[in-house]
N, C-alpha and C positions, 0 to 999 in steps of 0.2 A: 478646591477649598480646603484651609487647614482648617481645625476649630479644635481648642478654642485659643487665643492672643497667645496664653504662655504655653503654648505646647513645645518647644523647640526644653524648655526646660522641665518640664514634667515627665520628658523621654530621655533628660540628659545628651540631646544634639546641641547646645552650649558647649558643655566638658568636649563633645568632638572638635567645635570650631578651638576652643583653644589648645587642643593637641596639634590641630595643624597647623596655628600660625606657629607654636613651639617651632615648629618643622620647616617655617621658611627661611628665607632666606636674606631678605628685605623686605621693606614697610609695601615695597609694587605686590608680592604673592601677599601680608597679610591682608590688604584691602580687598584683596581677590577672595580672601575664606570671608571676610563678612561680605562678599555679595552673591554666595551661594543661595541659591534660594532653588526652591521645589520645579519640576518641569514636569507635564501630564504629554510629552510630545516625545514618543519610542524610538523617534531618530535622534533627536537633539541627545535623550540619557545615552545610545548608545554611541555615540561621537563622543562625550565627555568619558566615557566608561574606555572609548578604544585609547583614544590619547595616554589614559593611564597606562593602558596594557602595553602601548608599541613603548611608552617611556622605559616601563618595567625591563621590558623584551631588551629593546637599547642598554640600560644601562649594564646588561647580563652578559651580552653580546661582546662591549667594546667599553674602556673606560675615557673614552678622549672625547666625550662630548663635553663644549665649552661650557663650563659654570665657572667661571673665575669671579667675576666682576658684575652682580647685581646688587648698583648705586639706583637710587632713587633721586634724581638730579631734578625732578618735574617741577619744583616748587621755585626751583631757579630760573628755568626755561621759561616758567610762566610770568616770572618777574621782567624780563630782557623784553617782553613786549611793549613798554614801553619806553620811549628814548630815554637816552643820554646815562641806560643802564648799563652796565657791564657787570659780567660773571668775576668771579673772585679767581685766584689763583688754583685754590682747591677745588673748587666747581670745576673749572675747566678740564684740573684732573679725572674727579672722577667722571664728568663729561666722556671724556678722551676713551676710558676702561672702557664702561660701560656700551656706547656705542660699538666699542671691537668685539665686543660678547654679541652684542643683535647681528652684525655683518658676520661671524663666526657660525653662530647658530644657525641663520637663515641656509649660509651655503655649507652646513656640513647638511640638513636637513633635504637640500635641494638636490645635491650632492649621490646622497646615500638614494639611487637608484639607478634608473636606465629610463630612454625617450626610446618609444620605436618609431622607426621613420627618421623624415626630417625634425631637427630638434626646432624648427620654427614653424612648419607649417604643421607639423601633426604634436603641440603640446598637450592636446587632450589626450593620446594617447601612452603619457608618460607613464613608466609604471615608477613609484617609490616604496622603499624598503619601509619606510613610517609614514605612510597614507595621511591618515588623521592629523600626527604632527604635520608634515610638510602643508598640507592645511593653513596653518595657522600660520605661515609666513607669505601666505599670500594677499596682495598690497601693501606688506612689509618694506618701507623702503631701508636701502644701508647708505651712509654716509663717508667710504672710504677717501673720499678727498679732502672732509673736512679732519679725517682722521689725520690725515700725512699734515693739514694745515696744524693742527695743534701740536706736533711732532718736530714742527719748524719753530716755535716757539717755549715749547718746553723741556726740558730733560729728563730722564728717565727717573728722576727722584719728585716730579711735579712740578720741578721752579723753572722760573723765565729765563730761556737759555741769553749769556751775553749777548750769542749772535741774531735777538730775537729783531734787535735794530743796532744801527752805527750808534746812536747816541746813548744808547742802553751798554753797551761794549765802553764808550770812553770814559761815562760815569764812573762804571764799575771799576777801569782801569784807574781812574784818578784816585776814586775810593781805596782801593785797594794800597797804592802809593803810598797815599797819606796816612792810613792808617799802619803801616809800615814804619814811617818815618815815627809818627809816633810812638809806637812799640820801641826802639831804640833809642829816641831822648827818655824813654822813660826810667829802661832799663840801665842806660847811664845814669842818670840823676839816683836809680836805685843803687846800684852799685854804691857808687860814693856817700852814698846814708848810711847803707851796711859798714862803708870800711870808718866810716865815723862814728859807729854804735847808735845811731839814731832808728835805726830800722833791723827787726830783726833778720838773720841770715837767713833762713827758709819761706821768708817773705817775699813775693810775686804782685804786678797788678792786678789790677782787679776789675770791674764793670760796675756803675753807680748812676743810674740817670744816662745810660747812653754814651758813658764818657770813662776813659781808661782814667784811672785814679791808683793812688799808692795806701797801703795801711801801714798808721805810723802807731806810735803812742801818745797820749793827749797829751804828756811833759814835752813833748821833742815838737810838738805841731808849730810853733811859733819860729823852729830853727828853718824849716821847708816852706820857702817863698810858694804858696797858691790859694785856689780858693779850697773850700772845706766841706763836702757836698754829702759825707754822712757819716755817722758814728754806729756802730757794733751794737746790740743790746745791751750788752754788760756795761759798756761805755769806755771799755779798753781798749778801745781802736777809733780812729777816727781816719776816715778816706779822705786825703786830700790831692784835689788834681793839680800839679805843676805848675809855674806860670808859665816855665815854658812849650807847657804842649797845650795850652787854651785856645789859643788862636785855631791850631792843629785840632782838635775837637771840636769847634764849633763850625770849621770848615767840614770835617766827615758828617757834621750836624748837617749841615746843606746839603754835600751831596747824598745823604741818605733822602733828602727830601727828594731832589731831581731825581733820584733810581727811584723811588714810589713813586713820580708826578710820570715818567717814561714807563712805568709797568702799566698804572690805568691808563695811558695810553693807546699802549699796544693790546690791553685786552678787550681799552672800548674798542677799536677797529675790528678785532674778530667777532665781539659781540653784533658788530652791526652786517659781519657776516653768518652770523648766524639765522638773528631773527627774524627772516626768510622762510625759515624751514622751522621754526617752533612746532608749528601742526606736527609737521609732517616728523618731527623728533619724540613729540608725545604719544603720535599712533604709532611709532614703535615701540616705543615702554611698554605700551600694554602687550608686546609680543612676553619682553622681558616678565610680567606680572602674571600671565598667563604659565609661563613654563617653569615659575616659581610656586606656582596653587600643584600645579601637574608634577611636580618636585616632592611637595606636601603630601600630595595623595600617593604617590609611591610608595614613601616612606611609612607611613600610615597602614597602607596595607602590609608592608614586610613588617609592621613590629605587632598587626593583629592578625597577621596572617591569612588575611584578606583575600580575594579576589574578582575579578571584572566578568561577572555575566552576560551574557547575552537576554536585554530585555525585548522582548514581545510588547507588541500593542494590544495585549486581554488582561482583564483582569484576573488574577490567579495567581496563587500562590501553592507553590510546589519545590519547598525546602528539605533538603539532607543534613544534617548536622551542623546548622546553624547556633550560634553560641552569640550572645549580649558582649560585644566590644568591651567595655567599660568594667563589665563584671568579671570580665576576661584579665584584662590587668590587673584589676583588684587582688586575686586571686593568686595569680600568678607571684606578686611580691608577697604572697604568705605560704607560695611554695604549693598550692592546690590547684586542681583544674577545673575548669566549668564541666557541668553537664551538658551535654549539646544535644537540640531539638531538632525533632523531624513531624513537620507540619505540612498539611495540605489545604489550601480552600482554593477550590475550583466548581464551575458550573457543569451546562450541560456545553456550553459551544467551547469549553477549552479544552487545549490536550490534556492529554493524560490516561487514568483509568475510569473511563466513564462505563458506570454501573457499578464504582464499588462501592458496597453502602458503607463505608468508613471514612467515604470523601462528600464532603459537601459545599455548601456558601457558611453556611455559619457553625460555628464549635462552639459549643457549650465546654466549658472547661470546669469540673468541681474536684473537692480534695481536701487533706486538711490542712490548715491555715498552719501559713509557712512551709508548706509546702513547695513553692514554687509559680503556684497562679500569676502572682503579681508579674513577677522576673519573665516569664512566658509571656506575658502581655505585653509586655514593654517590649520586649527583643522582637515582636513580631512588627510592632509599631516604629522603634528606632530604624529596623535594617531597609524595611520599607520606604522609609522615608530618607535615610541617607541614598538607596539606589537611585532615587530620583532626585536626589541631588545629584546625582554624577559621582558619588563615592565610591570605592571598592566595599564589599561587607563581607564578612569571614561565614560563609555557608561552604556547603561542600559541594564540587566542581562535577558536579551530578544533578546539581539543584538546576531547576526551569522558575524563572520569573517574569512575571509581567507588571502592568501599571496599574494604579487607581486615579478617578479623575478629583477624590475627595478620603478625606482620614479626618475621621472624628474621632477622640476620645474622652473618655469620663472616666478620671483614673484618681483616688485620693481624696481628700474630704476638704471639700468646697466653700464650706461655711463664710460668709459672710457679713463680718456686722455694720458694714459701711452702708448694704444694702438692705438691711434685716432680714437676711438668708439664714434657712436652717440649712443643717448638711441634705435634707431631702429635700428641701424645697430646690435645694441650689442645684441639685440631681434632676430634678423634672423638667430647669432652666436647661440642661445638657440634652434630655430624652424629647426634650421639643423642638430644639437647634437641630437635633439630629435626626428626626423622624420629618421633620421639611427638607434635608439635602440628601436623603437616603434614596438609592437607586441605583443600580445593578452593576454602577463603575463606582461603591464605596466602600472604603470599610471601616468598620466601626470596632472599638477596640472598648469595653467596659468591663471595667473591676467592679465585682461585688455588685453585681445587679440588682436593684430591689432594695436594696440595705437599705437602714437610717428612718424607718418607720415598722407600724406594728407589723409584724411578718406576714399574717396571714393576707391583709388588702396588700401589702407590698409586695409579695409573691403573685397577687390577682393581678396587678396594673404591670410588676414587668411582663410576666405573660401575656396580657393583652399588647406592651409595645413590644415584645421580641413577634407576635404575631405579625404588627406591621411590618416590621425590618423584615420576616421571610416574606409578605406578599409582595415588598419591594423589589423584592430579588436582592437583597443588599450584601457582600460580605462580612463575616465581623468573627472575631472572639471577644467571647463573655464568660468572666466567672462569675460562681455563685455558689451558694447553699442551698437552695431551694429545690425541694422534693420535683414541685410540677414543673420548674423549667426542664430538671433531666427527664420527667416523662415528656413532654413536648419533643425535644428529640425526638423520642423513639415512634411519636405520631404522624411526624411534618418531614416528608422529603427533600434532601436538602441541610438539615439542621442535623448535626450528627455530637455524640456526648464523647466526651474525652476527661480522662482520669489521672492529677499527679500524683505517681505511684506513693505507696510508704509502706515500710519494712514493721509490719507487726510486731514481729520478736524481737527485734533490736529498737523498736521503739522509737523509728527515725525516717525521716524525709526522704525518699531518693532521686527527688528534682527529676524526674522522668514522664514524661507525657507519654500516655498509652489512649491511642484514639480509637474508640468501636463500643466504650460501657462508661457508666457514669461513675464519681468515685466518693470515696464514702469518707467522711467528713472527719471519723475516728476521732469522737468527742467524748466519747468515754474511755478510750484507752488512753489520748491525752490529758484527760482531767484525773485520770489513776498515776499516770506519770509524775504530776506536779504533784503528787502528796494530799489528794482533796481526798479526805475521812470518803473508807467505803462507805458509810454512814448515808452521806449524802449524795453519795453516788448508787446506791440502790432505792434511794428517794428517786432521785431523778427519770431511772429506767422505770419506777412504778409509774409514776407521771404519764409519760411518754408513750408510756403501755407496752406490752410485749409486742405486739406485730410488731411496731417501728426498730425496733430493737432486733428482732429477727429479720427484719428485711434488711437493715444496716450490717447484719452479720452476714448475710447471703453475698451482698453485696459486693461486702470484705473479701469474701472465700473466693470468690468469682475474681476479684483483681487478682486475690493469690493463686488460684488456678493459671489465668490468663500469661503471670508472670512465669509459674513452672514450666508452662506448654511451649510458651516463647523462648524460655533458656533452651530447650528442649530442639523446641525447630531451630535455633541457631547454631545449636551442638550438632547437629543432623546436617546442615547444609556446610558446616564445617568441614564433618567428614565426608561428604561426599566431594567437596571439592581438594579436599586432601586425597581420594581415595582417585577423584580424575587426575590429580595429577599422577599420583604413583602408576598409573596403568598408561597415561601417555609415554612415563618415562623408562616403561618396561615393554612400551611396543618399542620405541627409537632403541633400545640395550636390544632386541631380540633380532632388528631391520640391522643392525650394526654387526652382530653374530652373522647372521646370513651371510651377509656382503661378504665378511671375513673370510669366511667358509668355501665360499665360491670363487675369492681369491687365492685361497691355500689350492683349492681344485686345478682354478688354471695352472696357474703356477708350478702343480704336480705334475698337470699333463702336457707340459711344455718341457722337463726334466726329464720323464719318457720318452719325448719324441727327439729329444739329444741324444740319449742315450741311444734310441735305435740307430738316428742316422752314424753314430760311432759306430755301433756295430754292426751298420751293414758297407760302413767304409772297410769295415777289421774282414767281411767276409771275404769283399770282393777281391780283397786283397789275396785272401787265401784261396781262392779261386784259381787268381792270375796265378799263383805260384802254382797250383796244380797244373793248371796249365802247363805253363812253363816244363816243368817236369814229365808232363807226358802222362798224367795218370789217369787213372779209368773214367769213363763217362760215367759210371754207376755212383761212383764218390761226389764227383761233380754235382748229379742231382741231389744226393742226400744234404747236399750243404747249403743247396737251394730251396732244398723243401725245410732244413733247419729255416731259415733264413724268413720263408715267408709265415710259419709261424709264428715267429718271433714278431712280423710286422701284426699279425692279427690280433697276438694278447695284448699289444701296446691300443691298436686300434679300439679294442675292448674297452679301454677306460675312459668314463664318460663323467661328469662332472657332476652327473645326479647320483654316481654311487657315492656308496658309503664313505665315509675316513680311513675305516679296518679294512676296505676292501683295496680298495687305490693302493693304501699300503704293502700291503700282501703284495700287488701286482709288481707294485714297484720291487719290491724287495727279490721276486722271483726273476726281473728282470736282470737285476744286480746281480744274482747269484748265478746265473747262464753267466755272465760277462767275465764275471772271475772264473769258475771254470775254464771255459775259453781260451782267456790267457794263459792258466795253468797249461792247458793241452799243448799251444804252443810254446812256449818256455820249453817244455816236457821235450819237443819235438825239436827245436833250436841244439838243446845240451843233447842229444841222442846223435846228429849231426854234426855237431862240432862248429856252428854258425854262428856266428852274432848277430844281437837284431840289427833290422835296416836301422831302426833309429838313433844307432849306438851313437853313427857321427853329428845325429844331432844332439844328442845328450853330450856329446865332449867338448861341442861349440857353444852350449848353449851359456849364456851368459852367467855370472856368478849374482848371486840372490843380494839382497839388500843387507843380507846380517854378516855379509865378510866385509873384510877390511879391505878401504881401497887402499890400492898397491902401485906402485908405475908400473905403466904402461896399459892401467884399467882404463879405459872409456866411461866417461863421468858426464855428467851435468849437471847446474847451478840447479836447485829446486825450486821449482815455481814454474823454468823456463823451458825453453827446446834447444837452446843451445848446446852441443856437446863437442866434446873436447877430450883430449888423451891427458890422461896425470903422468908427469916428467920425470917427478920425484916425490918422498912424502918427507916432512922434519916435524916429528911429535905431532901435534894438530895441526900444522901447517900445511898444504900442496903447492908445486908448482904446475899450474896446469897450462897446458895448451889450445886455446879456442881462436882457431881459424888463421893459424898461424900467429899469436899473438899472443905473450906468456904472462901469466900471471899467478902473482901468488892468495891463496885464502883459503880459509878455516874447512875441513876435511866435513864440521859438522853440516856446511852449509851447500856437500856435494851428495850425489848419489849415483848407484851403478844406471847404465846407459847401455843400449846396442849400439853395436855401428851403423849408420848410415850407410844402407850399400849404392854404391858404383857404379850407374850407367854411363858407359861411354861406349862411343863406337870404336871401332879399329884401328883410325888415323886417331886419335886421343888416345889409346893406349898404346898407339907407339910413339906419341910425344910424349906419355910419362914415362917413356921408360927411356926416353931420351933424356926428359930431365926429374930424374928420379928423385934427384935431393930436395924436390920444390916439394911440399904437401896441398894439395886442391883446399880452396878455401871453400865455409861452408858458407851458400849464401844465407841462409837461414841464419845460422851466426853473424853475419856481417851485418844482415837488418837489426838484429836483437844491439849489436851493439852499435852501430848507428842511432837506433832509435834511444837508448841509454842515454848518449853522448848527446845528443840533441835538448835533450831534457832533463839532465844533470847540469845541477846550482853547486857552485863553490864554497856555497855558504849552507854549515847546517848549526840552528839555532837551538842549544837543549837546554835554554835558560828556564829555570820553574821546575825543569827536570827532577826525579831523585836520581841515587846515586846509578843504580841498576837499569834503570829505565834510561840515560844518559849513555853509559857506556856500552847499552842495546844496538842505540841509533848512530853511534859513531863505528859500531863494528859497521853494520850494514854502508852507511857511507861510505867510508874507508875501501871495501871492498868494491864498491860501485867507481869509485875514484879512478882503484890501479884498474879496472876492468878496463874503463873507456881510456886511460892512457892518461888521464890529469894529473899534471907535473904538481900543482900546487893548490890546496883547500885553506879551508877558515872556519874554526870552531869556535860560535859564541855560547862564552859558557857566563860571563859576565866576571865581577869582583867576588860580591858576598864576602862570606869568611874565607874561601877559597879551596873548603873541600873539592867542592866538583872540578874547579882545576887542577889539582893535584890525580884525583883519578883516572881523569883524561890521559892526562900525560904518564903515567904511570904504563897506562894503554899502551898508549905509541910507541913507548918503550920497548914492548915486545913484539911489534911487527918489525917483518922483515923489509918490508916496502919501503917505510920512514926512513928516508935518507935522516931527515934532522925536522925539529919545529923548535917555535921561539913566540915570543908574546909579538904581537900585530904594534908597529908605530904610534906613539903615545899621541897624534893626531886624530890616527882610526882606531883606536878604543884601547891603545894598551892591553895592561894585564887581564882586559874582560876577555881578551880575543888570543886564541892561540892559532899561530900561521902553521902548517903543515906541509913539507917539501917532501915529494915523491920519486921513487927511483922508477 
């Protein structure tokens, strides 16, 4: 139950419904926002609540869901039920739209999922991406045939196509004829008025009653044989149709009738294909009218920043930072923000925090006037009741909600003179409506409790009905002034006091609800504000007497303590969460050190164990030569017991010592090693020996920073190809790969080994048979087969700049003479012609370019330059 009639406006849920028809789309969604109405049933709000969310989700996701075309054609369809009616031309257009928007919808909606199993025999088991949507197209029918049929008669601009019939087609051809014919006796007869000064030169026909007519001057009308069918405002002009094209007119007169008598026609025949399917055309409207309200509500939430809870089937309220919609806007166009509330009313059987005495069924709300009570009361009321309409409501995404089976309020001054109501009397009419439906699924929402009679009995009798509301178990918020309601609180479990804060010093409101102490009315601090004589304001405190005065000031200290302690534990929880994160992000910096650490380790101890196996290649070596030599066994061992120590300091380093110590090791290891060499070197130049490795130091290849030279061993960078340089000319090579000569840029070579030579014995005595031939390589032969295979004659650097253009014709160009291509094609286009000019400018200095010339003015001309290769 609502109570009382005008509650939808006493909460401002009116100003919602007309923000959301702002937001539809057509007249189908706004009929939809006026038949929202309240629902007490936790599946039915959560269905309306998901539909918003998967729409949301949807619209975030992908922007191609169909919304083109929602026409409301229902008042037509309804008409065509009975005979001999037919749809108009524009009807059937927007007919046509509309219809492709529900068949659209239906299969993106049906669409946008997966079936498991057989898609016929296990449809219960479909999974869709929009559950709740795809919902709502079910027993949705589509009309694709009758789509294609309206397609056959109309053209894409809405009118009756010629070929909607044979006699629709000849009409129009006749018409079209004669109206033709006419247009040219006209324009003769004009002519020759012009050339006889009867009619002005910049003078054309005209249209007048359905019929081509000339404008003459009313002196000259009597020189122009016809009839006279209208005159100019001014009366400077008078239109007279011809005699000789009357006839000619009043025939286009006719067939314009036949082409209207052949359009109802052809639309009654479709009409009487339609109205068959009326029903079944109007049960899909309401898909359209549906997903127009679900449109509304989107948009609604993204502009209150809204969103779709999950509601419970208990009564209970357990809001985060929930904010008044309405007051939200308001606000917002003067550049301010709302304050947003955090409210609890729960019992014993709901979640939450049961046992905290700060949560109850009923809040007493006091404070001082303007404060905020009212605003508190209503946004508890409003968000409430739009949830169970199926609304989004802007709370925070932390908040738990559940339902009421009833919402009563008594908000604003009721007075009555129709009825001869006083504002109390009409108060008592409220507290007796409400005290018969009150029960453990209500809540009750009352401003200013008690007001509107002498304070002291009207403090007794709310207290007596706020008694009934707690033995009812009922929920509610109530403000008030009253001393004994806020001590009732603190007697009646369940009933708990809540305070909107105010700033003493600044002498101002802070719209903040603080729930756990009652709050203190600051009726003398704001009657000191507004300039009332201390005079009469230390009357008043006499009055009143000092206890009331002291207790009101206790009161005061106590919110303002309450607010210190609060700033206080919020600054506290601040930094400790500042202080968990700094220490998370100093364990991950310390676990990242380690790792490091441990990888510098291996790392080290993999460098020692190179370094030994060098050096125990460098002994054994020095061994064999002892050998070799013949020298003492006493030497022999010494080199071996060198040897194994060497293996035990390296073995020493272990990945849990130090950094200084690894180092050292290392270092000590290094300085035996150069030693070492020193000894030999010492012992080579004493002998008169060169090292063994001398011939490999004189073979060994020349480093990347000399110049290649002919007869260096090269290859293309990137590839494995290699090949001998022939010659060199400035930047230029001739190089050799695989027996195959070509010329390219030096920058685009580098030094190469040779590939060495296995062959067996009858192979080296056929190359030495045919010594002049060179072995091809097969590696080279694949690289450029596989080039050749996959080289286009054509490279396109149109859009190019200049630099970036003449990049991609070096690299082509070279890829060209590699694979052996006699002839290419550079599109470079017209433009102004710079990039052609560059190009060729190019070509100009390879050696390769026999000649190029612009492409045959067939295949593109001067956009295309042809390229002939040596």
């Amino acid at each position: 139950m609502i109570y009382p009639n005008n509650f939808e406006h006493k909460l401002g849920f009116d100003e919602i419904r007309r923000l959301l028809k702002e937001r539809c789309l057509s007249t189908l969604g706004k009929e939809k926002v006026d038949e929202i109405a309240f629902s007490t049933d936790a599946d039915v709000i959560n269905e309306w609540l998901a539909q918003v969310r998967e729409f949301r989700r949807l619209q975030e996701e992908k922007d191609d869901f169909p919304m083109q075309y929602f026409f409301d054609v229902r008042q037509a369809i309804m008409r065509i039920r009975l005979e001999n009616t037919h749809l108009e031309e524009d009807e059937v257009w927007d007919l046509r739209r509309s219809l492709e928007t529900i068949t659209n919808i239906v299969k993106y909606l049906n669409d946008a999922g997966e079936v498991i199993g057989d898609p016929v025999a296990d449809m219960a088991l479909a999974e869709y991406k929009y559950p709740a949507l795809q919902r709502l197209t079910e027993g949705v029918m589509t009309f694709p045939a009758m789509i294609r049929r309206i397609d056959s008669i109309l053209d894409k601009f809405g009118r009756i196509k010629d070929s909607a019939s044979m006699t629709l087609a000849s009409i129009r051809h006749e018409l079209e004829k004669t109206q033709g014919s006419i247009s040219r006796t006209l324009y003769t007869i004009l002519h020759a008025a012009q050339k006889d000064g009867l009619v002005d030169k910049d003078a054309a026909p005209t249209m007048r009653d359905g019929r081509l007519v000339l404008p003459v001057a009313p002196s000259v009308k009597r020189r122009i044989s016809g009839i006279v069918h209208d005159e100019s405002a001014t009366g400077k002009t008078v239109f007279i149709e011809p005699a000789e094209v009357v006839e000619a007119n009043n025939k286009v007169r006719q067939l314009e009738a036949e082409e209207r008598r052949e359009v109802i026609r052809i639309l009654t025949v479709f009409t009487d294909e339609v109205r068959p399917y009326v029903s079944d055309i109007l049960n899909a409207y309401q898909l359209l009218a549906q997903i127009d309200l679900i449109h509304a509500k989107a948009e609604w939430a993204r502009l209150t920043k809204a969103f779709e809870p999950i509601v419970n089937n208990l009564p209970y309220i357990d809001w985060i930072h929930a904010v008044h919609p309405l007051l939200q806007l308001s606000l917002e166009k003067k550049g301010e923000k709302v304050v947003p509330l955090d409210i609890r009313l729960q019992g014993d059987r709901e979640p939450g925090r049961q046992g905290d005495k700060n949560i109850g069924r009923l809040l007493i709300i006091s404070g001082p006037n303007a404060g905020g009570k009212s605003v508190c009361l209503k946004t508890v009321g409003l968000l409430q009741y739009m949830l169970q309409c199926g609304l989004p409501i802007p709370i925070g995404d932390r908040s738990m909600t559940g339902i009421f089976h009833h919402i009563l309020i008594d908000i604003g001054d009721e007075q009555s003179i129709e009825n001869d109501l006083s504002t109390y009397s009409s108060h008592l009419m409220n507290m007796k409506q409400m005290m018969r439906q009150a029960n453990d699924k209500t809540l009750l929402l009352i401003d200013e409790f008690g007001s509107g009679t002498e304070p002291t009995i009207g403090g007794a009798i709310a207290e007596a009905m706020l008694k009934q509301f707690w033995k009812k178990q009922a929920f509610g918020v109530i403000t008030t002034h009253y001393q004994n309601l806020k001590h009732f609180a603190e007697d009646h479990e369940g009933v708990v006091n809540g305070a909107m804060l105010y700033d003493r010093h600044e002498m101002q409101a802070l719209f903040q609800l603080a729930i756990g102490q009652p709050g203190s009315s600051f009726a003398i601090e704001i009657a000191r504000k507004t300039g009332i004589p201390e005079e009469v304001i230390k009357d008043a405190s006499d009055i009143v007497g000092s206890d009331y005065i002291q207790s009101d000031k206790y009161l005061q200290d106590i919110v303002r303590d309450k607010r210190y302690w609060e700033g206080k534990r919020q600054t506290i929880h601040q930094h400790e969460k500042s202080l968990e994160h700094k220490i998370n992000r100093y364990e991950d910096e310390l676990n990242e050190i380690d790792r490091q650490r441990k990888e510098i380790l291996r790392k080290a101890k993999e460098e020692a164990e190179e370094l030994l196996r060098e050096s125990n290649k460098k002994i054994e070596n020095a061994i064999r030569e002892i050998k070799e030599a013949q020298a003492e066994k006493e030497r022999t061992r010494q080199i071996r017991e060198e040897l194994d120590s060497f293996k035990e300091q390296v073995a020493d380093i272990d990945t849990r010592d130090n950094d200084e110590a690894i180092a050292r090791k290392i270092r000590q290891i290094q300085e035996r090693k150069e030693r070492r060499e020193k000894r030999k070197a010492e012992k080579n130049a004493s002998t008169g020996s060169a090292p063994k490795d001398a011939a490999a130091t004189a073979t060994k290849k020349p480093t990347d920073n000399q110049p290649i030279a002919a007869g260096d061993t090269v290859r293309i960078k990137g590839l494995s190809s290699v090949g001998e340089v022939e010659s060199t000319d400035g930047k230029m090579a001739t190089v050799i790969f695989g027996g195959m000569k070509t010329k390219m840029r030096l920058e685009r070579l580098e030094h190469a080994e040779k590939p060495k030579a296995q062959t067996t014995k009858a192979e080296e005595r056929n190359n030495n048979i045919a010594g002049s031939y060179a072995t091809v390589s097969r590696d080279t032969r694949d690289v450029i087969d596989n080039r050749k295979l996959n080289f286009r004659q054509d490279l396109d650097v149109r859009g190019m700049r200049g630099d970036e253009a003449i990049n991609a014709v070096t690299y082509f160009i070279d890829d060209a003479i590699l694979v052996g291509m006699p002839r290419v094609r550079i599109l470079h286009g017209t433009g102004t012609g710079v990039l052609r000019q560059l190009i060729r400018q190019y070509l100009a200095t390879i050696p390769n370019v026999k000649a190029y010339r612009d492409e045959h003015v067939q295949f593109g001309g001067a956009g295309i330059t042809v390229v002939d290769l040596d």
